[in-house]
N, CA, C and O of each residue as an XYZ file, in Angstrom:
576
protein
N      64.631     92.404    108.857
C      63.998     91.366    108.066
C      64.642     91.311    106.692
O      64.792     92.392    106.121
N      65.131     89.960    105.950
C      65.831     89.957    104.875
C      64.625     89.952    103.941
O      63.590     89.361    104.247
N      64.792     90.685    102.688
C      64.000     91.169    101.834
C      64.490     89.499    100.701
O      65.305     89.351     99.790
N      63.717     88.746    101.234
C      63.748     87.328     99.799
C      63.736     87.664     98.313
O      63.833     86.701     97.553
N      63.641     88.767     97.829
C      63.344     89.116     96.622
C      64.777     89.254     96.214
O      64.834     88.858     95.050
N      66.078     89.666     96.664
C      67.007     90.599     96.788
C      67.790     89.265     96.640
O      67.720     88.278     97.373
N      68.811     89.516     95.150
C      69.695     88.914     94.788
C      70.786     88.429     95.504
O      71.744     89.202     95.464
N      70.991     87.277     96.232
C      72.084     87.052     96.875
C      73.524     86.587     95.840
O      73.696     85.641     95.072
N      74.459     87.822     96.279
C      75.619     87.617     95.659
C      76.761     87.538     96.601
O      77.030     88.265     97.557
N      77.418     86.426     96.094
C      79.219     86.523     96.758
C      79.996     86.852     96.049
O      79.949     86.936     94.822
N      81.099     87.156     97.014
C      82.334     88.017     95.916
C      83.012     87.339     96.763
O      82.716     87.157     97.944
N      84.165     86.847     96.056
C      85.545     86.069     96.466
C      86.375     86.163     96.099
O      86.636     85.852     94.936
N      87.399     86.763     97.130
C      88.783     87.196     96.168
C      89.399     87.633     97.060
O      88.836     88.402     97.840
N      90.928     87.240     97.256
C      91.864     87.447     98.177
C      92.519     88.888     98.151
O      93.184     89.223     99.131
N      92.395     89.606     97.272
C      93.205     90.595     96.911
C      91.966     91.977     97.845
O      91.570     92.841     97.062
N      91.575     92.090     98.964
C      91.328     92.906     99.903
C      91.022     93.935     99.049
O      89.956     93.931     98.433
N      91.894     94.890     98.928
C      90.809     95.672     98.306
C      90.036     95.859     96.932
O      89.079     96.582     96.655
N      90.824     94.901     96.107
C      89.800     94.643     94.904
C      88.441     94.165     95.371
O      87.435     94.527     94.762
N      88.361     93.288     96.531
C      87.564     93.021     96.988
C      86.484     93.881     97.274
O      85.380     93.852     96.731
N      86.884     94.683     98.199
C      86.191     95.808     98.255
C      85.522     96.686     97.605
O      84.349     97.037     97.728
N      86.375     97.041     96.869
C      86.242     97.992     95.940
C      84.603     97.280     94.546
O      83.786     97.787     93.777
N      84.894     96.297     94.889
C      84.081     95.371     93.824
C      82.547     95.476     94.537
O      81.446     95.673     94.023
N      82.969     95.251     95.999
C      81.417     95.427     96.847
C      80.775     96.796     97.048
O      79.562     96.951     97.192
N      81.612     97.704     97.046
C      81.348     99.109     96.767
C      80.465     99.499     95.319
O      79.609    100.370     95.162
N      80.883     98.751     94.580
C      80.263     98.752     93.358
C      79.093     98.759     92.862
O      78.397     99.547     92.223
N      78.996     97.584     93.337
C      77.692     96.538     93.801
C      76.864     97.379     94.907
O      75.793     97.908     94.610
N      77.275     97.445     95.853
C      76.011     98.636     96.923
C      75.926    100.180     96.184
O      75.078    100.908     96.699
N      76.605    100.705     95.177
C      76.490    101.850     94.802
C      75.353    102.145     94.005
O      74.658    103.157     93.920
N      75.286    100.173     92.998
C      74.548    100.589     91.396
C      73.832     99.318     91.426
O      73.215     98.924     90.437
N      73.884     98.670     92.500
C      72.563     97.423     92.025
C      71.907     97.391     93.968
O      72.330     98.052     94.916
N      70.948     96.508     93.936
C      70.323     96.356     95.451
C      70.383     94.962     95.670
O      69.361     94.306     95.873
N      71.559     94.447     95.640
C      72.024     92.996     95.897
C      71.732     92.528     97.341
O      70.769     93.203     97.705
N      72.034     91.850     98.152
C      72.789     90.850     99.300
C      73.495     90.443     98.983
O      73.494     89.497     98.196
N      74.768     91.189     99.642
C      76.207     91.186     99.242
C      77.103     90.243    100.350
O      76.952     90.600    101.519
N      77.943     89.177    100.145
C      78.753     88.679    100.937
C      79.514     88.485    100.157
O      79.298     88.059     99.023
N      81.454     89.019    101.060
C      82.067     88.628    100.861
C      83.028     87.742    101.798
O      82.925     87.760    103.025
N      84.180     86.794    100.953
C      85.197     86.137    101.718
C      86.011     86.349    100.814
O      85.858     86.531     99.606
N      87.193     86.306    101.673
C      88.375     85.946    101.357
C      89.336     84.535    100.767
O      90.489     84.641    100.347
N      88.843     83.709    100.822
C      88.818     82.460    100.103
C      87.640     81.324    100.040
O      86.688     81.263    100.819
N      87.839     80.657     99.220
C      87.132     79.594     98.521
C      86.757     78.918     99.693
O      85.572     78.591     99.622
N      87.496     78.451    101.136
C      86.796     77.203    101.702
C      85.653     78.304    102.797
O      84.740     77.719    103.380
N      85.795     79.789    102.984
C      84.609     80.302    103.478
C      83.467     80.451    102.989
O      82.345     80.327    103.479
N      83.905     80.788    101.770
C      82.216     80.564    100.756
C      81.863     79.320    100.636
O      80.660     79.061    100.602
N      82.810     78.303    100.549
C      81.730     77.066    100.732
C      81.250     76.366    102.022
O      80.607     75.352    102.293
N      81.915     77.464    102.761
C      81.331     76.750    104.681
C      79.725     77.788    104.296
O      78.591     77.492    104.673
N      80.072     78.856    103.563
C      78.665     79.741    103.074
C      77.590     79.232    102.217
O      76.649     79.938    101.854
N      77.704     78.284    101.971
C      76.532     77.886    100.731
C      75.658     77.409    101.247
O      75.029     76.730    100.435
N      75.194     77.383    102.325
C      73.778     77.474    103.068
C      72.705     78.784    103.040
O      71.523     78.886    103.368
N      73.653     79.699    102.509
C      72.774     80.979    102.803
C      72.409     81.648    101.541
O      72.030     82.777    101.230
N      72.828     79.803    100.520
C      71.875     80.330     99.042
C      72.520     81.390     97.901
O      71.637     82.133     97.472
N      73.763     81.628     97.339
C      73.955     82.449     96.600
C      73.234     82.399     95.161
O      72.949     81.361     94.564
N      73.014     83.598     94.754
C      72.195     83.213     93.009
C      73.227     83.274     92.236
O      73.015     82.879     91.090
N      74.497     83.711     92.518
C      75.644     84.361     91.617
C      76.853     84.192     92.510
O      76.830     84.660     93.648
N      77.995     83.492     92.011
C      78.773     83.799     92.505
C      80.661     84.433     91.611
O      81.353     83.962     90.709
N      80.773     85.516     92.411
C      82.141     86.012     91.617
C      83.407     85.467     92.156
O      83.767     85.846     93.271
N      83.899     84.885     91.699
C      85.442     84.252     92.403
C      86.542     84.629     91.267
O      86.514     84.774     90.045
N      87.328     84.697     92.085
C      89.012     84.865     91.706
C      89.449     83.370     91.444
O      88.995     82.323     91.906
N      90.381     83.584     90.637
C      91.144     82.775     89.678
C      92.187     82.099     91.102
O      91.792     81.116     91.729
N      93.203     82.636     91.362
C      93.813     82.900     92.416
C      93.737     82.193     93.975
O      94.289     81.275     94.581
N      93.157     82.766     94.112
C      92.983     82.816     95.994
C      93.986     82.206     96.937
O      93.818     81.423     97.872
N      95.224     82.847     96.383
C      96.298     82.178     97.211
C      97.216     83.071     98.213
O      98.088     82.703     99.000
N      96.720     84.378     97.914
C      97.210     85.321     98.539
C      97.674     85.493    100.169
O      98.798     85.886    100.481
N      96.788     85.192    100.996
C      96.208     85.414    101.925
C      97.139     83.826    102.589
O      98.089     84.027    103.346
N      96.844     82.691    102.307
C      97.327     81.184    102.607
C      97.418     80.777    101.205
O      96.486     80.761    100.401
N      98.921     80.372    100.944
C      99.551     79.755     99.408
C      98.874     78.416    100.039
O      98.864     77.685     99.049
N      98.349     77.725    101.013
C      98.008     76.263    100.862
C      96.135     76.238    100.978
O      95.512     75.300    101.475
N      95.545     77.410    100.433
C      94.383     77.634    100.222
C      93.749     77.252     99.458
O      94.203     77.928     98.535
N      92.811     76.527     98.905
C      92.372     76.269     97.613
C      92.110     77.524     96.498
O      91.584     78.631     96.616
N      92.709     76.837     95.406
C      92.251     78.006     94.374
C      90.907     78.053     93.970
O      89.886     77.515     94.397
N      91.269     79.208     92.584
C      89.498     79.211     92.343
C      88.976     78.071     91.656
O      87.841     77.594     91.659
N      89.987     77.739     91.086
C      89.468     76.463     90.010
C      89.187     74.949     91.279
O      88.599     73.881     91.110
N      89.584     75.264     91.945
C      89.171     74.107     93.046
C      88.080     74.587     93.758
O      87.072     73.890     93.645
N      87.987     75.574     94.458
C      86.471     76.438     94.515
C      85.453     76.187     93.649
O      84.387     75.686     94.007
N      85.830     76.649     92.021
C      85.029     76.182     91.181
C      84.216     74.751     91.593
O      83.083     74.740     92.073
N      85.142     73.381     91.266
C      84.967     72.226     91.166
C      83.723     72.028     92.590
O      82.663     71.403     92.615
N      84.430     72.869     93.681
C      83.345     72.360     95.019
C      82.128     72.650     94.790
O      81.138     71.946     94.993
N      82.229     74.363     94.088
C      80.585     74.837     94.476
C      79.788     73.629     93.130
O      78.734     73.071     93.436
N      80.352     73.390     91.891
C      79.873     72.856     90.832
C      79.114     71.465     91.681
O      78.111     70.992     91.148
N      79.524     70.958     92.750
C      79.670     69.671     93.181
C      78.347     69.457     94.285
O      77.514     68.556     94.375
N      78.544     70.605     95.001
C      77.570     71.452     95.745
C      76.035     71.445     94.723
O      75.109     70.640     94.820
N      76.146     72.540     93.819
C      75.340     72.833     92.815
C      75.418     73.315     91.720
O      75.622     74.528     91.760
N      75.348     72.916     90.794
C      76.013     72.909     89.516
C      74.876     73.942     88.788
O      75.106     74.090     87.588
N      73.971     74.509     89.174
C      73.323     75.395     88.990
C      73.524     76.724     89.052
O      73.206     77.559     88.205
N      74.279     76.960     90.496
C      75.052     78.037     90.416
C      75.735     78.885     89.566
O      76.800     78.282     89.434
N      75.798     79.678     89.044
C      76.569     80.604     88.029
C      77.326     81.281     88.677
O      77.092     82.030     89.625
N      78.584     80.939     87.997
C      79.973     81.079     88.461
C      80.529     81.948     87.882
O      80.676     81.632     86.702
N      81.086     83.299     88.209
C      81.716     84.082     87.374
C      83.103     84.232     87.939
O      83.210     84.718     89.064
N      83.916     83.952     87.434
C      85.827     84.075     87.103
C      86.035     85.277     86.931
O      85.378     86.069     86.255
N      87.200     85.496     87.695
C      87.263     86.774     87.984
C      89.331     86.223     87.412
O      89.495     85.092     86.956
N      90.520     87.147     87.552
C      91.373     86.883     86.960
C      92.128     88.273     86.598
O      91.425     89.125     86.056
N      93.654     88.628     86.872
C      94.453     89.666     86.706
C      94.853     88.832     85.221
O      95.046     89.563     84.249
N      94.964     87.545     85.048
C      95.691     87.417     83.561
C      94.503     87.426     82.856
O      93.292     87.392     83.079
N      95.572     87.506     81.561
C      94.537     87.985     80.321
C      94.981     87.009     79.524
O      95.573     87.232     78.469
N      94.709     85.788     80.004
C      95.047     84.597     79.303
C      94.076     83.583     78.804
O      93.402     82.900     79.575
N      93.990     83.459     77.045
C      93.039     82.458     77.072
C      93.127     81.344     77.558
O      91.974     81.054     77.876
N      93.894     80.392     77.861
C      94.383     79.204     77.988
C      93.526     79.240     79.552
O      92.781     78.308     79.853
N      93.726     80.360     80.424
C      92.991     80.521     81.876
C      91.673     80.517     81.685
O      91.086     79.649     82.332
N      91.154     81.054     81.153
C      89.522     81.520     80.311
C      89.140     79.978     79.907
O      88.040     79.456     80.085
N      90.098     79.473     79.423
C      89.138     78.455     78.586
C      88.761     77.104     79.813
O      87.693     76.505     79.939
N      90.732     76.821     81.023
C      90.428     76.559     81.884
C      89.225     76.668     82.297
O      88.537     75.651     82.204
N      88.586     77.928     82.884
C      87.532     78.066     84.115
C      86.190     77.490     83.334
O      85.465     76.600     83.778
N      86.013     78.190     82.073
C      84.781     77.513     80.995
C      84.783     75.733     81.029
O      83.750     75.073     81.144
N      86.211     75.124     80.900
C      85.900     74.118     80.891
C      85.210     72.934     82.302
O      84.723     71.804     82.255
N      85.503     73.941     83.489
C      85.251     73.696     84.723
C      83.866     74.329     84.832
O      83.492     74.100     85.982
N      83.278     74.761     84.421
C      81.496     74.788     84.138
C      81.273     76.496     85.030
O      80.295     76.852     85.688
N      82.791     77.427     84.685
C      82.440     78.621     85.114
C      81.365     79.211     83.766
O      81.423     79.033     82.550
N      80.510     79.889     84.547
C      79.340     80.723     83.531
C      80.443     81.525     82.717
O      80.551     81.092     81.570
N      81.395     82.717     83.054
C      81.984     83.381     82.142
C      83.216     83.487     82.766
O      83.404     83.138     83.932
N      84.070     83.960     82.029
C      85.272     84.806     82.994
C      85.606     86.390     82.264
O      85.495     86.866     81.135
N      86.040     86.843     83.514
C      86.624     88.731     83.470
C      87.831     88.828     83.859
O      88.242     88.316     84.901
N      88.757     89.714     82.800
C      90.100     90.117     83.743
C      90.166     91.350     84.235
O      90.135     92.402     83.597
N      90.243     91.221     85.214
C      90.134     92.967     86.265
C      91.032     93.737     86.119
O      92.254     93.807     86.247
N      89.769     94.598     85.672
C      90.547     95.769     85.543
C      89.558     97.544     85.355
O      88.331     97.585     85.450
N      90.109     98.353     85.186
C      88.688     99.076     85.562
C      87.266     99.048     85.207
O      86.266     99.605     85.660
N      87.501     98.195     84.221
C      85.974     97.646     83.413
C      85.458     96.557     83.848
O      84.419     96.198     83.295
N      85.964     95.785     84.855
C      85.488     93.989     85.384
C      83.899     94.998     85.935
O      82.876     94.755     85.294
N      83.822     95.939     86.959
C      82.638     95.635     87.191
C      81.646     96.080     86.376
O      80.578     96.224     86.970
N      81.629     96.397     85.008
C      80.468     96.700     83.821
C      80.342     95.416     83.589
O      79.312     94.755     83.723
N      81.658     94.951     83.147
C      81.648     93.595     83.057
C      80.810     92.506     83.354
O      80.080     91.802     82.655
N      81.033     92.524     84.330
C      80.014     91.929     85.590
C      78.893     91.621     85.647
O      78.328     90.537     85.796
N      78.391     93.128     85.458
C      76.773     93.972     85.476
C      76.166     93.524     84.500
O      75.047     93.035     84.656
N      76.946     93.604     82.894
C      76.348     92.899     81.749
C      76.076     91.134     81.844
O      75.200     90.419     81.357
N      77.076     90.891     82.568
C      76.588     89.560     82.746
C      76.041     88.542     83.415
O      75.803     87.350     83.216
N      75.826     89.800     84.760
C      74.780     88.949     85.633
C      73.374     89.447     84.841
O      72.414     88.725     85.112
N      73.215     90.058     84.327
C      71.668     90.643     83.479
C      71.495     89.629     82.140
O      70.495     89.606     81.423
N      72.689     88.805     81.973
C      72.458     87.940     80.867
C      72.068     86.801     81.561
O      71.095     86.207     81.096
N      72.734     86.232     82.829
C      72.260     84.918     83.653
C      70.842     85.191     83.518
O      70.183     84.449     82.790
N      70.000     86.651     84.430
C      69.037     86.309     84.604
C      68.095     86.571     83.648
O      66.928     86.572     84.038
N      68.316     86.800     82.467
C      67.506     86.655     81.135
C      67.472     85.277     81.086
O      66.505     84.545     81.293
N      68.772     84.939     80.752
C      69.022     82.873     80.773
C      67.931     82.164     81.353
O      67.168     81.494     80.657
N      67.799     82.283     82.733
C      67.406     81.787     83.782
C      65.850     81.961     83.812
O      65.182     81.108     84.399
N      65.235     83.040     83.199
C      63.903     83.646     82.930
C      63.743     82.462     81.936
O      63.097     81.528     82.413
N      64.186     82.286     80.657
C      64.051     81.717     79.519
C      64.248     79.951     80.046
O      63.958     79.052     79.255
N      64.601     79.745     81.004
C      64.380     78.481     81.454
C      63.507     78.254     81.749
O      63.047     77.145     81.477
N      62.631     79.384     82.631
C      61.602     79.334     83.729
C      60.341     79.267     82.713
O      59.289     78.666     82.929
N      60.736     80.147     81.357
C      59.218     80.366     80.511
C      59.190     78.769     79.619
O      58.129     78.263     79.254
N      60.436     78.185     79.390
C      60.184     77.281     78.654
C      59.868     75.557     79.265
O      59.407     74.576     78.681
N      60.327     75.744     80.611
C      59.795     74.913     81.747
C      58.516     74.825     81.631
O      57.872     73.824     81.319
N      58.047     76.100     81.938
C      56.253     76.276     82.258
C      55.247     75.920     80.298
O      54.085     75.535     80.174
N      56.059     76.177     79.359
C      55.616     75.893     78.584
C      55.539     74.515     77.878
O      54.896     74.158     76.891
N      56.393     73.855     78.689
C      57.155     72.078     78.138
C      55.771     71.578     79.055
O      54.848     71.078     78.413
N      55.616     71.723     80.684
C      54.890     71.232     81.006
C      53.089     71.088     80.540
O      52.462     70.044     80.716
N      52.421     72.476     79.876
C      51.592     72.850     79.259
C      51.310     71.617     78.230
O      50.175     71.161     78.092
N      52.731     70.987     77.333
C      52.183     70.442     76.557
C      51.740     69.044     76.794
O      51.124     68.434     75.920
C-alpha cells in the first residue's frame, strides 16, 4: 500500500551512476517515493504518478544525443504543470546556464558535485516552507 503522505520525487539524469548515487542519498536520509529515469521523455510519459519535486539534469544527452534536453524537459513539465518545482541539476558551473534554467521557470539550479545532494536537501525544505506559506496565506485570503 503506497503511503500518500510520502513525498513523491524524480530524479533525472543520464549520467547512471550519478543517478544513482543521488537515489542512494535520498533512501539513506529522507523517506521519499523515489523514481528515477534516464531521460526527459520518460518522466514525462511519468507525470501521471504526480511528482512534488522534480530533479533534472541540464544535459540528458548521454544515453541518445537526439534526446531532449533538460531545458526542453523543463519547458514540457512547465507546460504540463507549472506548479511543479523544478530543480537543475548541471556539471557546469556556469552562470549564463543557471540563469538559462531560472529563466525557464526552474525553482533553482545545483552543480554536482559532492555537495549537490545537501544542496538539494536545503532546497527541497525551502519549496516546502514556500508551499506551506501559500497554503497559510490561501486559507487566510479566503477568511477575509
Amino acid at each position: 500500500m503506497k503511503n500518500e503522505s510520502k513525498i513523491t520525487l524524480f530524479l533525472v539524469d543520464d549520467d547512471a551512476l550519478f543517478l544513482k548515487s543521488l537515489e542512494i542519498d535520498f533512501i539513506e536520509h529522507a523517506d521519499f517515493n523515489i523514481k528515477t529515469f534516464a531521460t526527459g521523455e520518460l518522466c514525462i510519459a511519468n507525470l501521471s504518478k504526480n511528482p512534488d519535486i522534480i530533479i533534472l539534469d541540464y544535459h540528458l544527452d548521454g544515453i541518445d544525443e537526439n534526446a531532449m534536453n533538460g531545458i526542453e524537459t523543463l519547458d514540457k513539465l512547465k507546460e504540463y504543470n507549472q506548479d511543479i518545482p523544478v530543480v537543475m541539476l548541471s556539471s557546469q558551473d556556469k552562470i549564463e546556464v543557471a540563469v538559462s534554467c531560472m529563466r525557464h521557470k526552474a525553482f533553482d539550479y545545483v552543480v554536482k558535485s559532492e555537495t549537490a545532494y545537501m544542496r538539494i536537501e536545503k532546497i527541497i525544505a525551502t519549496i516546502f516552507k514556500y508551499k506551506k506559506m501559500e497554503k497559510e496565506l490561501s486559507w487566510y485570503m479566503a477568511r477575509m
